[in-house]
C-alpha positions as CSV (number, residue, x, y, z in Angstrom):
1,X,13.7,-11.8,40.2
2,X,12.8,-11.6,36.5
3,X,11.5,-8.2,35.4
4,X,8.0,-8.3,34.2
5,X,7.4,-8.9,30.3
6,X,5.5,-6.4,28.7
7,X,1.1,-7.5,27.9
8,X,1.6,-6.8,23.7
9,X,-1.8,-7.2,22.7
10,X,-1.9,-7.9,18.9
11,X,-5.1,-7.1,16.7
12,X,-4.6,-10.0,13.8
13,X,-3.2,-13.4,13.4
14,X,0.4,-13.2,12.4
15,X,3.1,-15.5,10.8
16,X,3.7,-18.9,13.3
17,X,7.3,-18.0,13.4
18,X,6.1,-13.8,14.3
19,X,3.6,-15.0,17.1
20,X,6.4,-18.1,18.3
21,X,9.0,-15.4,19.1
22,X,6.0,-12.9,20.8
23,X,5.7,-15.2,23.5
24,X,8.9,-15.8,24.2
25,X,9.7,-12.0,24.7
26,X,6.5,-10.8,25.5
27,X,3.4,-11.4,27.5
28,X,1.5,-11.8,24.1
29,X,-2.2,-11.9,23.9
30,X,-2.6,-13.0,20.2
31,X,-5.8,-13.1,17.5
32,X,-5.7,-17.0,17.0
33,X,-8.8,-17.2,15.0
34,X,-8.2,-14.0,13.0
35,X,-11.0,-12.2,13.7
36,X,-10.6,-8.4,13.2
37,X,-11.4,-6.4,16.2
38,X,-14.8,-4.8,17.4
39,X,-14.4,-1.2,18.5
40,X,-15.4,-2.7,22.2
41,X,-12.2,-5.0,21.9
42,X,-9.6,-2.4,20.7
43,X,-11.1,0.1,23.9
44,X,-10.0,-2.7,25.6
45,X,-6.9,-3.5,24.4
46,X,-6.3,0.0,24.5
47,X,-7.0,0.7,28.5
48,X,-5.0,-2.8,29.2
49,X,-2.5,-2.8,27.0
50,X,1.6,-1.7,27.6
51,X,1.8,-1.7,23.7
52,X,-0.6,-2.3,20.9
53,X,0.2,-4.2,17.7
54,X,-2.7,-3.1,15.4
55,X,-2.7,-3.3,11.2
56,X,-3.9,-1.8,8.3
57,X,-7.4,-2.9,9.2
58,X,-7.7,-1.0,12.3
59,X,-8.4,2.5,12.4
60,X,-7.1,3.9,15.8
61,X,-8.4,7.4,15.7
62,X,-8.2,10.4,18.4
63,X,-11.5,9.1,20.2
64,X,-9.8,4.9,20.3
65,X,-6.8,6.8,21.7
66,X,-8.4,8.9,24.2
67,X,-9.6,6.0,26.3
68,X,-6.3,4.4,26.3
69,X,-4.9,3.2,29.7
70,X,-1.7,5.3,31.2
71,X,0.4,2.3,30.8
72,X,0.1,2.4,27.2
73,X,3.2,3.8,25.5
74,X,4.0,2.1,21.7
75,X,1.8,1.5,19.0
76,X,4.0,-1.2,17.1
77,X,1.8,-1.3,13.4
78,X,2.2,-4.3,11.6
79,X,2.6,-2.6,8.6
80,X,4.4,0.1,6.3
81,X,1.8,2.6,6.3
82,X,0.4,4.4,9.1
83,X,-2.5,6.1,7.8
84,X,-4.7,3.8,9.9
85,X,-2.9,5.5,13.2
86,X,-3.9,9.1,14.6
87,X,-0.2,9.5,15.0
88,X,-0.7,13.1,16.4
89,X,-3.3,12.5,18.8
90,X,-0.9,9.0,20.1
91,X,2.2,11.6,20.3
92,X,0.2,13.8,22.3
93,X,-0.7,11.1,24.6
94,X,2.8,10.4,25.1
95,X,2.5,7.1,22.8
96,X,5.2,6.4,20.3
97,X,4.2,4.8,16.9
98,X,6.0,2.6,15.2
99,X,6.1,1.0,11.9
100,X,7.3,-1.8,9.5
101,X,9.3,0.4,6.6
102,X,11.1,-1.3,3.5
103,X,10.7,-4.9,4.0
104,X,8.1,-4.7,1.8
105,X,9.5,-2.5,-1.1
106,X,10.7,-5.7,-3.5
107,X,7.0,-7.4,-2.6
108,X,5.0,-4.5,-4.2
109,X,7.2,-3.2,-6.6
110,X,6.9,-6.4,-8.5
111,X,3.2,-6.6,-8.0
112,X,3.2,-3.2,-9.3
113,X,4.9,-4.5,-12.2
114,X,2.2,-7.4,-12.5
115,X,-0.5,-5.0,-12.8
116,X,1.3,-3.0,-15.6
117,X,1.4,-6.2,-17.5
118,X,-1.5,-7.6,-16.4
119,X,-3.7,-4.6,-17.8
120,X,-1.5,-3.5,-21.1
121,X,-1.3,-7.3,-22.3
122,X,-4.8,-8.8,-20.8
123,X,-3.0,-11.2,-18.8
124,X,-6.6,-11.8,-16.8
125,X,-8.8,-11.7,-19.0
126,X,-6.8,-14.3,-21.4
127,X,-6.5,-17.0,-18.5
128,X,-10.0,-16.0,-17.9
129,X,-11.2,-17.5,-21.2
130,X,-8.8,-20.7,-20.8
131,X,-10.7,-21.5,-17.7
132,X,-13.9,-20.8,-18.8
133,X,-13.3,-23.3,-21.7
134,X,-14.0,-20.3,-24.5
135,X,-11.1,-20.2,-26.6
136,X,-12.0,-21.5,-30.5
137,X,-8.2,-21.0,-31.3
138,X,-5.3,-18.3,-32.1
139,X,-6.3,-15.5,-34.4
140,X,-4.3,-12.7,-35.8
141,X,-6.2,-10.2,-34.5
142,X,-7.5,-11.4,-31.4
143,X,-6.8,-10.4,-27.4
144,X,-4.8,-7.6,-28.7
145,X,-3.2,-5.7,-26.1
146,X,-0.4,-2.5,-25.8
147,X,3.3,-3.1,-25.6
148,X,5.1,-1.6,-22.9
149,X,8.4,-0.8,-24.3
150,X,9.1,2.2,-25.4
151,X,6.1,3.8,-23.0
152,X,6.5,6.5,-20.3
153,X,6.2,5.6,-17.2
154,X,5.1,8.5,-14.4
155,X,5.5,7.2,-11.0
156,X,3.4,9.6,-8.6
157,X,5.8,9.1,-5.3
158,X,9.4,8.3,-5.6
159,X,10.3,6.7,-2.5
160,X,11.6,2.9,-1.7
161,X,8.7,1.3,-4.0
162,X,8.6,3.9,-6.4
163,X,12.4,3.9,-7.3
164,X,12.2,-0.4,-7.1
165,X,9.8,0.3,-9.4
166,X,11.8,2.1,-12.0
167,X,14.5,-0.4,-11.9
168,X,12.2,-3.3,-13.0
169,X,10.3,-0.8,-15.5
170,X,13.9,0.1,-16.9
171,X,14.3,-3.2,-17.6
172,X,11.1,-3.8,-19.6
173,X,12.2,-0.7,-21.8
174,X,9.9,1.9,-20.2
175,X,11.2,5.6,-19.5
176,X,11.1,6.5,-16.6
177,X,9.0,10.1,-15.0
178,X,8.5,11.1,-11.4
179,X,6.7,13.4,-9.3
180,X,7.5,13.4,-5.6
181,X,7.1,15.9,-2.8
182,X,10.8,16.5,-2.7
183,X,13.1,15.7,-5.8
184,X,15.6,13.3,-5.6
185,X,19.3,13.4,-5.1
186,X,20.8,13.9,-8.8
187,X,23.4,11.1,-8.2
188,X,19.6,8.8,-7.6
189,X,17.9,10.8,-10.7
190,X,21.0,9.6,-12.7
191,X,21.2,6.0,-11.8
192,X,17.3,5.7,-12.4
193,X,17.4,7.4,-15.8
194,X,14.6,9.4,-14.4
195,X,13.3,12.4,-15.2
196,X,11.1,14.9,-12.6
197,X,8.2,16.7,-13.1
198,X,8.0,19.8,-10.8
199,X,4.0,20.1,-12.1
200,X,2.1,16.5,-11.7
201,X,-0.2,17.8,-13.6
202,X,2.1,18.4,-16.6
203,X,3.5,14.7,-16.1
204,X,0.1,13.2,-16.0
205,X,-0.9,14.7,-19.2
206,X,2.1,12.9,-21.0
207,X,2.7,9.5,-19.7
208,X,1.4,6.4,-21.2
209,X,1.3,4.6,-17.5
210,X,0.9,6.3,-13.9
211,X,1.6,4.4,-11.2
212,X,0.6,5.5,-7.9
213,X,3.4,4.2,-4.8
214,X,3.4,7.7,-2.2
215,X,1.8,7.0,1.0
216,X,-2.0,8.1,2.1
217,X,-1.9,11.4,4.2
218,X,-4.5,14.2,4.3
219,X,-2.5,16.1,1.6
220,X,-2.2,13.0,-0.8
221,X,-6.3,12.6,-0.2
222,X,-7.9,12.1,-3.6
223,X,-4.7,13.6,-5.1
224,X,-5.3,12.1,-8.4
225,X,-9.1,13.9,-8.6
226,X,-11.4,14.1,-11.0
227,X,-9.7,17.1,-12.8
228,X,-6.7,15.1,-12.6
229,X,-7.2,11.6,-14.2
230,X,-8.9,14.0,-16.6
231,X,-5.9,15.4,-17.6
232,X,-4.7,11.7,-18.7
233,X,-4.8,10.2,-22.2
234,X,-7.6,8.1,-23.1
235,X,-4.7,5.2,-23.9
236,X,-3.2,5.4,-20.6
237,X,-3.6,3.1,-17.9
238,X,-3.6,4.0,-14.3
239,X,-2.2,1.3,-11.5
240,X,-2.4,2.0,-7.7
241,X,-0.5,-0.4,-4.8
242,X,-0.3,2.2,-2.6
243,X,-3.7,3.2,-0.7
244,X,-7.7,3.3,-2.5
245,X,-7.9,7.0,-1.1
246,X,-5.6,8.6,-3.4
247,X,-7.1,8.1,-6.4
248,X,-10.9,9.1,-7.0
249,X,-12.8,6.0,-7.3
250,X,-16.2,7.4,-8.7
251,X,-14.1,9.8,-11.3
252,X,-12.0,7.4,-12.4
253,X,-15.2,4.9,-12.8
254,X,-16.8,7.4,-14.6
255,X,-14.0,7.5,-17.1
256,X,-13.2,4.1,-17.6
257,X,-17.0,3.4,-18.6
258,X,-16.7,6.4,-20.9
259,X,-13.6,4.9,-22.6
260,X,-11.6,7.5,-21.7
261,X,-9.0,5.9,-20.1
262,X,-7.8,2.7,-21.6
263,X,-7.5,0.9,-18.2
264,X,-6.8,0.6,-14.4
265,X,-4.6,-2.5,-12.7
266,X,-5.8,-1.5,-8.9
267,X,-4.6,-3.7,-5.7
268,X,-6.4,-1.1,-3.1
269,X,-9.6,0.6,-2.8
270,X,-11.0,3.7,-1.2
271,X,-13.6,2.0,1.1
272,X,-11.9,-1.5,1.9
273,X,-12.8,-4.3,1.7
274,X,-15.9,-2.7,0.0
275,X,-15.3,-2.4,-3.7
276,X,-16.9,-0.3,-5.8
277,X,-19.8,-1.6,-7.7
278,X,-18.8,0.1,-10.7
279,X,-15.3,-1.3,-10.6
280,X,-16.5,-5.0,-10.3
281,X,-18.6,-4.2,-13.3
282,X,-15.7,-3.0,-15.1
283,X,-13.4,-5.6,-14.0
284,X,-15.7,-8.3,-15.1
285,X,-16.0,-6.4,-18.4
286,X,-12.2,-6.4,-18.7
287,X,-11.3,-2.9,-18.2
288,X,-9.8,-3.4,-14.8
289,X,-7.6,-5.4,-13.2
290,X,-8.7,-5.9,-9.6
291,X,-6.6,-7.5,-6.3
292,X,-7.4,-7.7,-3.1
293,X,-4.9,-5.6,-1.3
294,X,-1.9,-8.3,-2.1
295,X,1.1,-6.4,-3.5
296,X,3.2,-7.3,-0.3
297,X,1.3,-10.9,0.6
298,X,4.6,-12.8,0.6
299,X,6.0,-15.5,2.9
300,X,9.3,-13.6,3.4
301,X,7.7,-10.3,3.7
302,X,5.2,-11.0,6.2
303,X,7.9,-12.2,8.5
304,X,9.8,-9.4,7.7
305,X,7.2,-7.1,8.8
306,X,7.0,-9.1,11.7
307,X,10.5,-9.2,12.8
308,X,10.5,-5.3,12.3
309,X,7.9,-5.2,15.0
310,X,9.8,-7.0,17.3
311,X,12.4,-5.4,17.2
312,X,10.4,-1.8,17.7
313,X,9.1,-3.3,20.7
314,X,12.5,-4.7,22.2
315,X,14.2,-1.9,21.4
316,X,11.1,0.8,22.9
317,X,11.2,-1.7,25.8
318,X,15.1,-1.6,26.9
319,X,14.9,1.7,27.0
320,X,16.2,3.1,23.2
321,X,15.0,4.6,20.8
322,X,12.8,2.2,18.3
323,X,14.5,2.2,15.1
324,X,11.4,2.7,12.6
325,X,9.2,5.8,14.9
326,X,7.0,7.5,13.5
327,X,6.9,11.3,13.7
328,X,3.6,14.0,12.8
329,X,6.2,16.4,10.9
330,X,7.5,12.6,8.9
331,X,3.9,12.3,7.2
């Protein structure tokens, strides 16, 4: 007799090629119209469920976790982060979480790139004017924007995407800075060219671009505050692909209508998928460059990310240890 496939029930629509190879290992119950999740539909994915595959857009807290059924045991995210998980409260339950790490490093390090460019050289704005039909022709001194090489970079988290980062800034002529929680192996520090600030408050004072890549956890919460981004120089420009809730979003408003920084390139936002007003504004004015949450919306990665979860599953399910668990003392 064949032994019983495990119900995966799985929040969002996934990649054709993901959701193909569900079914054939699992008993999957998939989102086919893409419709995110009322609260009333994760409870009940929750109580029925033998293992959950939620994303970034669903926040399973301590009370979602609570009413989960006994025969829940893995919470697979489809995605790198895990700040949408009360991983705690799931571990206490007896729940492992899992997650989708480093298939989507290349994928956001060159969208963090973009945004550099995108914001020092007006790369928006300019196609914006082509489109519109506004451009009266090539001037010396028009759509002037900063060169890059030559700049300091300070990259604020120095983990997969931040170090992929400094490989492609290298190569644009940017010097590279970091502050991370821990500093890196000297043998890494070497090969990057990279130089660590023990004080990110010191760093952020000096660079000419910060670029925020370390993940979203109560102690990185608004970790580039108001007294912070003051601490930048009104020429800098500030780029986030990691998570909206690290950086202050009304502060660093405030500053960019005050001209004291010289711009923002941002790809997440504190309250998704609410944006700021005052953002918008400011994007439509220029100052910012705005995305919607697309630094690792590739083919390749997706299915990546998808594979990865899979693979947790399988692995959770035979018996093993999943490869990509997700600890408390980890975040």
């Amino acid at each position: 007799m064949s032994k019983k496939k495990p119900l995966v029930v799985v929040t969002r629509k996934l990649p054709a090629v993901v959701e193909t190879r569900m079914r054939e290992l699992f008993d999957a119950r998939l989102n086919l119209d893409d419709t995110p999740m009322s609260q009333a539909a994760l409870v009940e994915a929750m109580k029925t469920a033998d293992v959950l595959v939620p994303t970034v857009t669903d926040k399973i807290d301590a009370g979602l976790i609570a009413q989960a059924g006994e025969q829940l045991r893995l919470i697979a995210n489809f995605g790198n982060g895990v700040d949408n998980i009360d991983v705690a409260s799931a571990v206490q339950r007896g729940i492992t979480v899992t997650n989708t790490p480093g298939v989507l490093t290349d994928d956001t390090a060159d969208m963090t790139m973009a945004l550099i460019l995108a914001v020092a050289r007006r790369i928006a704005e300019g196609a914006r004017i082509i489109t519109d039909d506004e451009w009266a022709g090539w001037s010396p001194n028009w759509m002037l924007g900063r060169r890059i090489t030559g700049k300091r970079l300070g990259i604020v988290g120095m983990g997969r995407i931040g170090q992929a980062l400094a490989k492609r800034a290298a190569a644009f002529g940017l010097s590279i800075h970091y502050h991370n929680r821990r500093r890196l192996d000297s043998r890494i520090e070497e090969a990057l060219d990279a130089t660590y600030w023990d004080s990110l408050d010191q760093m952020l004072a000096r660079m000419d671009v910060v670029s925020v890549n370390c993940p979203h956890t109560p102690a990185t919460y608004h970790l580039l505050s108001a007294r912070r981004l003051k601490l930048m120089k009104p020429d800098a420009i500030l780029v986030n692909t990691a998570r909206g809730e690290i950086v202050d979003e009304t502060a660093l408003s405030r500053m960019l209508e005050a001209g004291e920084l010289a711009g923002a390139g941002l790809d997440v936002f504190e309250h998704e998928p609410a944006v700021n007003p005052r953002l918008l504004k400011l994007a439509r004015n220029h100052r910012v460059v705005v995305l919607p949450h697309m630094g690792s919306a590739t083919h390749e990665g997706r299915a990546d990310m998808g594979e990865k979860v899979i693979v947790n599953i399988k692995t959770f399910m035979d018996g093993h240890k999943p490869p990509d668990r997700v600890l408390p003392s980890m975040l």
